[in-house]
C-alpha positions, -999 to +999 in steps of 0.1 A: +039+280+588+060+272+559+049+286+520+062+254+508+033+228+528+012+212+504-023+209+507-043+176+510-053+184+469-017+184+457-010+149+476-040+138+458-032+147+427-001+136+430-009+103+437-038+100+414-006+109+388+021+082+411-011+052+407-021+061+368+018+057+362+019+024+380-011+011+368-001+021+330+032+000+335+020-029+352-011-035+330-002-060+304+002-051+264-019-071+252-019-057+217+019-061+217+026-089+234+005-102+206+021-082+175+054-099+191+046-135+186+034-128+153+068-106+142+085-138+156+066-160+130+071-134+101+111-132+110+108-174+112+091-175+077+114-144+060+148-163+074+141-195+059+125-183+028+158-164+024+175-199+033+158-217+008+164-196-021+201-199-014+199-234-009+176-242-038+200-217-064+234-221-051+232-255-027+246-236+002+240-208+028+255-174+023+257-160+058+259-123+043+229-116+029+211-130+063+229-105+085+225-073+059+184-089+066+191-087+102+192-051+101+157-049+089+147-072+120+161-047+139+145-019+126+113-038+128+119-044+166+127-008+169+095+006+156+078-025+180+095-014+206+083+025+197+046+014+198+054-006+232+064+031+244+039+055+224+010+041+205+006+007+232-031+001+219-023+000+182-032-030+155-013-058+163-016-073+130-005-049+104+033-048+113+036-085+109+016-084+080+037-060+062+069-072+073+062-106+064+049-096+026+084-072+022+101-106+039+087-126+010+093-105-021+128-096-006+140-129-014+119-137-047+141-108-062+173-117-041+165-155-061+165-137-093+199-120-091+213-151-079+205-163-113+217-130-138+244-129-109+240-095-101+259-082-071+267-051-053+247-017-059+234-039-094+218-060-073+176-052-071+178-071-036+208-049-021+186-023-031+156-031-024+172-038+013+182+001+013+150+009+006+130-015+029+155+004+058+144+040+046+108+029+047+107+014+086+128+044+092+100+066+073+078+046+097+093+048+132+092+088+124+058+091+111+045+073+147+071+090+166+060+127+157+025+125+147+008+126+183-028+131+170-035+124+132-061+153+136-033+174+124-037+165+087-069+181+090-055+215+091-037+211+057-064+196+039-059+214+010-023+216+016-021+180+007-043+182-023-018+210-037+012+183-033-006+154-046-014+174-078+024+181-077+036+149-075+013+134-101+027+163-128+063+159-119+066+137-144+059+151-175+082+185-164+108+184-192+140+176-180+125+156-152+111+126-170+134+093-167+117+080-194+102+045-200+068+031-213+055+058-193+059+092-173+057+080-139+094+080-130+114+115-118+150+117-124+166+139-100+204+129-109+216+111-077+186+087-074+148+084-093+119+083-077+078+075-085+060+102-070+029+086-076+034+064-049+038+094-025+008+111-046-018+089-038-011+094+002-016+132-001-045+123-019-059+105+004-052+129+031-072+156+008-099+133+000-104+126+037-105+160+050-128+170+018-151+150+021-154+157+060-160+192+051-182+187+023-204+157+032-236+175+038-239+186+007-238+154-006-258+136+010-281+161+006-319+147-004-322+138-046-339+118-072-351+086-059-351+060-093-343+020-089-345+018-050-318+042-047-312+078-043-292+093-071-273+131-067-285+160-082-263+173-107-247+197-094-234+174-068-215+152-096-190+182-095-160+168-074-167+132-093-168+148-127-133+165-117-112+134-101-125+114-133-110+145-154-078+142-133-077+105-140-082+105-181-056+132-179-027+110-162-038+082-182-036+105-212-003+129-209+014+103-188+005+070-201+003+054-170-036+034-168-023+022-133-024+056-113-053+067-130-075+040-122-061+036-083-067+072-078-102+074-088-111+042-072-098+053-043-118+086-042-154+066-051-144+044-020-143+070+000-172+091-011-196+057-007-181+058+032-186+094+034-224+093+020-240+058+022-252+057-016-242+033-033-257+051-060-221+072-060-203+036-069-227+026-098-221+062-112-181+061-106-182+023-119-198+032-149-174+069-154-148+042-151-155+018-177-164+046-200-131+060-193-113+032-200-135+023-231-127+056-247-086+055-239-086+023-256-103+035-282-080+068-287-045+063-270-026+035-290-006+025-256-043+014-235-055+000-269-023-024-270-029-029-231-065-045-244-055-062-275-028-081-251-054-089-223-080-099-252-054-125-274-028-126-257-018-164-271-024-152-304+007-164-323+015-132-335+016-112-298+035-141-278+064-131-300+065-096-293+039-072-267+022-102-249+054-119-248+056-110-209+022-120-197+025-157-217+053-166-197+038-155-165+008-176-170+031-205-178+054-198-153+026-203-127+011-232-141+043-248-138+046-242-104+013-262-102-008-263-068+028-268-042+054-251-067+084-260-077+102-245-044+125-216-037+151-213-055+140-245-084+119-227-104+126-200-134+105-171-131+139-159-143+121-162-184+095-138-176+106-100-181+111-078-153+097-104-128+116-087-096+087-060-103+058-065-123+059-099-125+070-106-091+036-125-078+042-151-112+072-154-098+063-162-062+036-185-081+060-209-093+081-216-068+050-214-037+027-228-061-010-221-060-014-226-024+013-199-017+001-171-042-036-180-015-013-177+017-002-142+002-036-133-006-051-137+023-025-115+044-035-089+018-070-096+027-063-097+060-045-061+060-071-044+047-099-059+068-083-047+098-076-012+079-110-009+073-119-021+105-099+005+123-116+034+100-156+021+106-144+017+144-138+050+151-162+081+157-139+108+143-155+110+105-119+120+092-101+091+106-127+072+097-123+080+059-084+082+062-084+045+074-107+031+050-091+052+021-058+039+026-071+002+028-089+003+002-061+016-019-034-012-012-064-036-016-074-018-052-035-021-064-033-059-053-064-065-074-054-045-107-017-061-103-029-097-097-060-094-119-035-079-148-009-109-145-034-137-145-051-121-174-085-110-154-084-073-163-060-058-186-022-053-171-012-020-155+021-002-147+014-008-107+038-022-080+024-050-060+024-033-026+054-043-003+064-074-028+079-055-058+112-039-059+106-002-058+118+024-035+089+046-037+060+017-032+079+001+001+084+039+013+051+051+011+033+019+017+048+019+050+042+051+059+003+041+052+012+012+078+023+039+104-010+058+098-030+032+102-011+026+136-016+060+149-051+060+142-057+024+155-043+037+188-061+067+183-093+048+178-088+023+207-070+047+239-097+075+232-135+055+217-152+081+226-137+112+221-147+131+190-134+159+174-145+183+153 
């Protein structure tokens, strides 16, 4: 008899393995087949919004810049063709969603250097095109080689090192590129706003942190108003986030980061607890914050005096110069706007940037600044739908974290340029020209893919 016969168990096995195979191929993507249709309506919209502009600025189609966009399109298909192969149950919507939002602001600021006539390298929108390429090739990596997201675990504190890192980079001397504040880093051959990157390792820290930490506190306290408040000793990691916050807002001037990283961390300590008593206590360290730094630091109390009287005679001259002329730019574009490529969100400073949702205002009009609204809205919903649908507590944090952050900068950009809350030094996620933001925005889109495909192939595996 023959050493090589196989046994009646290997032929099983083997075609248990044959019949899994088959069955894997032949059972529709659903998930993709739908993330498809919907890429085909974001590359629909981007094209003729890139169309328009050229039409409505120069009164003729310049073939050029539509194929340099082509090679985004390709990337995008690449990294849809990558979850096709290696993350088949992941969110459908969040690709499109973030394509379609980098789509859009691509050509508000490709509009404006039509108008300064700003070419080459100059250009924000060639750019802003190398940048969009790094980030869906940060992207395709991130989901190629993170298997299991459980990984980030390990280096909990790893991460919290490097987001501390980041966030002092800054105000290294000799490192600084200047500005209104310390958030840039000049490294010679390109700058950089580690920030952005920061506030991903943060969330990583926060995540795994909290995971190992949440007994503690949620541990039994004072019950007072219908809620359960922490004991004091619990208020320790809050206290020390707040601390971290004042002190970027203070050595670095930057009220944007400070506030998003704080917010981010009372998000994710309510999912991590329950209490809502931890909001009402982070709500109330923030206004106090903010109250004080306006009170002391001479660049938050300008901040306020322009959010406060901004049409005061003497300000529309000078510091409220920029948000006056956002205001009017999108109440001329009125409730249709005045189309792409007609309007002149040109008047309003750095409006490829800061300003860049005005911008979009005017020439979308009201209805348009909604339509981008809601795929904001609709991002984070199905961010924070992935977290709360999963069992692993880390994932579950990550997700929700991460959400919650893009959702927290939309509000403190939009709510700064239409004069809700006072203006920041934030980028509009995926819409304003900045490397960093489309970079590490998307890599918080490839995240939220692995875990969604985490989440979804394996419900009810749990780890510890």
């Amino acid at each position: 008899m023959s050493a090589t016969t196989s046994t009646p168990t290997d032929a099983v096995s083997t075609d248990t393995a044959v019949v899994r195979a088959l069955r894997r191929i032949r059972v529709p993507q659903t998930q993709r087949n739908r993330e498809l249709a919907l890429l085909v309506f974001a590359f629909a919209i981007n094209g003729s919004a890139i169309a328009l502009v050229q039409l409505g600025a120069l009164g003729a189609i310049d073939w050029t810049f539509l194929v340099y966009c082509g090679g985004l399109t390709a990337l995008v298909i690449a990294l849809h063709i990558l979850l096709r192969l290696r993350a088949r149950d992941a969110d459908p919507f969040v690709v499109p969603i973030a394509t379609l939002l980098t789509g859009l602001g691509l050509a508000m600021i490709y509009r404006l250097d039509l108008n300064w006539e700003r070419h080459g390298w100059e250009a924000y929108s060639t750019r802003q095109l190398a940048w969009a390429a790094i980030a869906l090739i940060a992207a395709i990596l991130v989901v190629m080689f993170l298997h299991n997201y459980r990984v980030l675990f390990r280096y909990t504190y790893i991460f919290g090192f490097v987001g501390i890192a980041l966030l002092i980079l800054p105000v290294i001397p000799g490192l600084s590129a200047g500005g209104n504040a310390d958030v840039w880093v000049d490294l010679g051959f390109f700058s950089f706003q580690p920030s952005e990157l920061a506030k991903i390792a943060l969330g990583i820290f926060f995540a795994g942190y909290l995971v190992r930490t949440r007994e503690s506190l949620t541990s039994t306290g004072t019950r007072f108003l219908g809620l359960t408040w922490p004991r004091g000793r619990e208020l320790g990691p809050l206290l020390v986030i707040w601390l971290v916050s004042l002190g970027i807002i203070v050595l670095q001037r930057d009220l944007g980061t400070g506030v998003l990283i704080f917010g981010m961390f009372v998000a994710m300590l309510y999912v991590a607890t329950g209490k809502t008593s931890w909001v009402l206590i982070g709500v109330v360290l923030a206004v106090s914050g903010a109250f004080l730094a306006s009170r002391i630091l001479p660049y938050v109390g300008a901040r306020f005096t322009n959010w406060l009287d901004a049409f005061n005679p003497d300000l529309m001259g000078g510091s409220s110069y920029q948000l006056v002329n956002g205001i009017f730019g999108m109440a001329n574009g009125g409730l249709l706007g005045t189309g792409l490529g007609q309007g002149r969100p040109y008047l309003t400073p750095v409006a490829e940037s800061d300003y860049i949702l005005p911008a979009l205002g005017e020439e979308l009009g009201l209805i348009g600044v909604f339509a981008i609204l809601c795929l904001y809205m609709v991002f984070t919903s199905r961010g924070i739908r992935i977290g709360l649908a999963g069992q692993d507590d880390f994932g579950k944090l990550l997700a929700t974290g991460l959400s919650f952050t893009i959702a927290l900068q939309v509000f403190i950009m939009v709510g700064g340029v239409t004069r809700l809350i006072p203006l920041t030094g934030l980028t509009t996620p995926f819409l304003a020209a900045g490397g960093s933001s489309l970079v590490a925005n998307w890599i918080i889109v490839a995240l939220l893919l692995r875990i969604s495909d985490a989440v979804r192939s394996r419900p009810r595996v749990v780890i510890g």
